[in-house]
C-alpha positions in Angstrom: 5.1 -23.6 -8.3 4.4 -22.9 -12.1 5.8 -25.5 -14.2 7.9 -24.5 -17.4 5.4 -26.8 -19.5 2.2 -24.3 -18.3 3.6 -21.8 -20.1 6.0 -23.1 -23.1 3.3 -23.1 -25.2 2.2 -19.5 -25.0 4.4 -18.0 -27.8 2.4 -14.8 -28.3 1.8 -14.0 -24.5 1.6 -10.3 -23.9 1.0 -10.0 -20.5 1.5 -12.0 -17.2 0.8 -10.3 -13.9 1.6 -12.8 -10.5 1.8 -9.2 -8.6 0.4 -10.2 -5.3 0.8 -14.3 -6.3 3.5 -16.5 -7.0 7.1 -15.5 -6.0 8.8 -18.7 -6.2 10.6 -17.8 -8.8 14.0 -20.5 -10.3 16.5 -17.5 -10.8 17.6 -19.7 -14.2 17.3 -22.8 -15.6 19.0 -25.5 -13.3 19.3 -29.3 -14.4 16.2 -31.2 -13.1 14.2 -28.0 -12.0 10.6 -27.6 -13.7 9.8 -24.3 -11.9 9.5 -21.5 -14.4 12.5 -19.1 -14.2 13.4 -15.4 -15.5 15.2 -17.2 -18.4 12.1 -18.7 -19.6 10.1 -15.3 -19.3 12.4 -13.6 -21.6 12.0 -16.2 -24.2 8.5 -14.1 -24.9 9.4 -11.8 -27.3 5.9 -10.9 -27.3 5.3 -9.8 -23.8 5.0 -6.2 -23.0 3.5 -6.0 -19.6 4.7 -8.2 -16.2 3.5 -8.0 -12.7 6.0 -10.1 -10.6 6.4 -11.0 -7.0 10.0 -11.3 -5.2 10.4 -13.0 -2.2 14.2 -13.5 -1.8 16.9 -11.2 -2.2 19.1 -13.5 -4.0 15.8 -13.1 -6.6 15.8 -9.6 -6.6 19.5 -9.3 -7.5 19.6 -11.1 -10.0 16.3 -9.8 -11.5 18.3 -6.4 -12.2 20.6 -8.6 -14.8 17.5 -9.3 -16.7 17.1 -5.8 -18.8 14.3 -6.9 -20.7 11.8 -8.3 -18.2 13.2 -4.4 -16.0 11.6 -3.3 -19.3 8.2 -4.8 -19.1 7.3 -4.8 -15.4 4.7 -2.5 -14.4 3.6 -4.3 -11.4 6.1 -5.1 -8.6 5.6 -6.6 -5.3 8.8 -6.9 -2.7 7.9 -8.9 0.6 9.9 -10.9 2.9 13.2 -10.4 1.8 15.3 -11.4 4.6 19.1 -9.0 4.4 17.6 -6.3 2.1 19.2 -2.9 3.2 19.1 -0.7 0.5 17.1 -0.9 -2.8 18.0 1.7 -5.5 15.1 2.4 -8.1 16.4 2.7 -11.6 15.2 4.3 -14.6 15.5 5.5 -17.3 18.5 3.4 -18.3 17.9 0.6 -16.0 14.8 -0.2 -16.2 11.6 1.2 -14.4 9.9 3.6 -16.8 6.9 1.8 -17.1 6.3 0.7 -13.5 3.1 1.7 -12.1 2.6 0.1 -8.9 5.2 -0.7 -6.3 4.8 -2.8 -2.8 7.2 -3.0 -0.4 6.1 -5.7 2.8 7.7 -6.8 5.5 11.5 -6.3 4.7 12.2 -6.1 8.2 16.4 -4.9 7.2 15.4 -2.3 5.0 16.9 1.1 6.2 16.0 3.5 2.7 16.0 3.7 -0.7 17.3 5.6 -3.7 16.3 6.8 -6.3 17.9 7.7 -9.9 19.8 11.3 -9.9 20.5 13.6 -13.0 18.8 16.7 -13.5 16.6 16.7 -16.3 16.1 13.0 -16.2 12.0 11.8 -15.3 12.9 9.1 -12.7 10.2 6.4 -12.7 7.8 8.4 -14.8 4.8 5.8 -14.7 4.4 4.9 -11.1 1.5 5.5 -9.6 1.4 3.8 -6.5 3.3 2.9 -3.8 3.2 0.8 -0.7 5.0 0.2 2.2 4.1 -2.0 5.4 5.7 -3.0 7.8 8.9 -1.6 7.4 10.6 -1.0 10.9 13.9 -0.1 10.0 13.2 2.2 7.6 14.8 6.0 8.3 13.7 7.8 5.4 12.1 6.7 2.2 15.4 8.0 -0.2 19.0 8.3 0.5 18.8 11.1 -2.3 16.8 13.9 -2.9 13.9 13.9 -5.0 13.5 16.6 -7.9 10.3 17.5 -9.7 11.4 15.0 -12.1 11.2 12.4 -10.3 8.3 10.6 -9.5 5.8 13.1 -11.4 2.5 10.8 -11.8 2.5 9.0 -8.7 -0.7 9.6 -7.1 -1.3 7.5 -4.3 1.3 6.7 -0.8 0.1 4.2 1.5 2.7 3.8 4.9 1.7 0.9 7.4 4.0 0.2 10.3 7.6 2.3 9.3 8.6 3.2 13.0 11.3 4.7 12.3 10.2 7.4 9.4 10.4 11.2 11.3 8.2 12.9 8.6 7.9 12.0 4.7 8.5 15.7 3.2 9.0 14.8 -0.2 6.2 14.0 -0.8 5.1 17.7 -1.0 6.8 17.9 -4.3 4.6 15.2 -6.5 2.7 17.3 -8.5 0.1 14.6 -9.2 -0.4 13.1 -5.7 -4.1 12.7 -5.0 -4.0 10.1 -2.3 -2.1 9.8 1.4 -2.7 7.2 3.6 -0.3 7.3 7.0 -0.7 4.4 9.4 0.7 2.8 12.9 4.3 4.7 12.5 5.4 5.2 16.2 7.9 8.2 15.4 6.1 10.3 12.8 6.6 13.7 14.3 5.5 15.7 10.8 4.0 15.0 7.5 6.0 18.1 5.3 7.9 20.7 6.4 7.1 24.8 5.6 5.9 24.3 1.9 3.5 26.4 0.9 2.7 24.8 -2.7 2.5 21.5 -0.8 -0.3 19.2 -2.4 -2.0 21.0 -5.5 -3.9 17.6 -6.4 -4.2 16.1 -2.9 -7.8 14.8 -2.5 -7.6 12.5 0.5 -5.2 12.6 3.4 -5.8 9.6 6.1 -4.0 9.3 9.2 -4.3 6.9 11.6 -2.4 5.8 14.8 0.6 8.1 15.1 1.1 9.3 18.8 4.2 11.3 18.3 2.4 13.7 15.5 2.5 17.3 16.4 1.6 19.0 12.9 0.8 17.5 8.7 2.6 20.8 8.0 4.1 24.0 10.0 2.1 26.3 7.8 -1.5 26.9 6.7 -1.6 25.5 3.2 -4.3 26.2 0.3 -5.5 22.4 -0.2 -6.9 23.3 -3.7 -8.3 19.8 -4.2 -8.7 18.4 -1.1 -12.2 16.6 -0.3 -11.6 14.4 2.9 -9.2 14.3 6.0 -9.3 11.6 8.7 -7.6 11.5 11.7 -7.8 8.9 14.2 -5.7 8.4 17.4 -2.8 11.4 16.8 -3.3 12.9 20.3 -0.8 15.5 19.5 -2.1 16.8 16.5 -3.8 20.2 17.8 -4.1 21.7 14.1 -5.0 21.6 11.1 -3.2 23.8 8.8 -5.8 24.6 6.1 -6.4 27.8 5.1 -10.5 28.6 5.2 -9.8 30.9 1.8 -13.6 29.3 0.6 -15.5 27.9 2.6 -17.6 26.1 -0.2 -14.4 24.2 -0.9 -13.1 23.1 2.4 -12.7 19.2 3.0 -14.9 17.1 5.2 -12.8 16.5 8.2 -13.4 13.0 9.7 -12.2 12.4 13.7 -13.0 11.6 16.9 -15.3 14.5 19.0 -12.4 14.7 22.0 -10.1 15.7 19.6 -12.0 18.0 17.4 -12.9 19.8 20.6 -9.5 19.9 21.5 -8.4 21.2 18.1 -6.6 24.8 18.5 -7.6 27.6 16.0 -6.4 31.0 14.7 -9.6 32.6 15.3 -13.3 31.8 15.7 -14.2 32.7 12.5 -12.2 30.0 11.3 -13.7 27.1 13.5 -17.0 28.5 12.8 -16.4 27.6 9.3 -14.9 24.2 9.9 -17.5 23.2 11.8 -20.5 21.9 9.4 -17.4 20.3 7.6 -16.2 17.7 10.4 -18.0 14.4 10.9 -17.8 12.6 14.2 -16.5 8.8 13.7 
């Protein structure tokens, strides 16, 4: 626990990040109760950035009635939150426009979230990176579609353990996104569908332990930035939809020998040049 008295005397506190720490949070002051609550954190008039741990839903709900802590929270961990379904993702009125980073663990109810709608609008503008692990229930990522307003500096996905997720095709549309890591999801037949402008900043792509993936995309796509791809145990995966338009520029492809020899090509030429790029793990 964090007792009220550790912190009452810390008028001009600017920042306070428990992301990845405390989550015992007192909701509001209660009679007798010494834990530090939300009501106490919005006492600092000072305090500009938060990283914050829930780990109740009770927590979370009412954490959306406290606008100007929604304000300051860049940092925010979700874990354990026993009956959460559905989380909506607010900004700009409601909070969220300066939230970079974004966990999600072991919410073993949660089915999808939203995320803010209204053209023109820059839905969670600031994130930057975002987690999810062990998520079985969760369909698909947003109940909504996302625009090229949404979302437009997030740069890094990382997706342990989400059984249930078919594909994660939005994600073609983030014009910033440098960083995909796919783990240990059971059902992931596709990463995007046909897109060919899919991924002008990817760098890394990195997945891992998905037996039902047939194809990352159904088209060859231009990769302009990518450096690295990994693949390890997708034993469906007979692909690799890259287009060979340099061969200066094409990633290092990182992957077991059975299934690189396995790999199917458009034409020699092709796997002639992919073949100083691919290192054997």
């Amino acid at each position: 626990m964090i007792p009220r008295e550790a912190l009452s005397g810390l008028s001009q506190l600017r920042v306070l990040n428990l992301y990845y720490s405390y989550g015992g949070w007192e909701v509001q002051h209660s009679e007798g109760e010494n834990e530090v609550s939300f009501a106490d954190l919005e006492c600092f008039k000072h305090l500009t950035t938060i990283g914050i741990t829930v780990t109740e839903l009770t927590t979370l709900n009412r954490l959306s009635g406290y606008d100007t802590l929604l304000k300051c929270i860049q940092f925010l961990y979700i874990k354990e939150c026993e009956g959460l379904s559905h989380l909506h993702l607010s900004s700009p009125s409601g909070g969220g426009e300066r939230l970079r980073r974004l966990s999600i663990n072991n919410c073993y109810n949660l089915e999808c979230l939203s995320i803010g709608a209204g053209a023109g609008n820059k839905w969670l503008p600031s994130l930057e990176v975002l987690a999810f692990h062990g998520l079985p229930n969760l369909a698909r990522l947003w109940r909504n579609s996302v625009t090229q307003e949404c979302l437009c500096n997030l740069r890094s996905i990382n997706i342990w353990y989400c059984h249930k997720l078919k594909n994660v095709s939005w994600v073609s549309r983030l014009p910033r996104l440098e960083v995909i890591y796919l783990f240990y999801c059971k059902e992931m037949e596709q990463v995007v569908e046909n897109d060919p402008t899919a991924f002008p900043s990817l760098r890394t792509i990195s997945i891992r332990d998905l037996p039902e993936l047939q194809s990352i995309s159904q088209c060859a796509l231009a990769f302009p930035s990518l450096e690295r791809i990994a693949v390890i145990d997708c034993p469906k995966l007979k692909k690799l939809p890259i287009k060979a338009v340099n061969v200066s520029t094409l990633p290092t492809v990182y992957g077991n020998k059975e299934w690189w020899d396995g790999l199917e090509w458009d034409d020699a030429a092709t796997k002639s040049a992919f073949l100083p790029h691919f290192m054997a793990t």
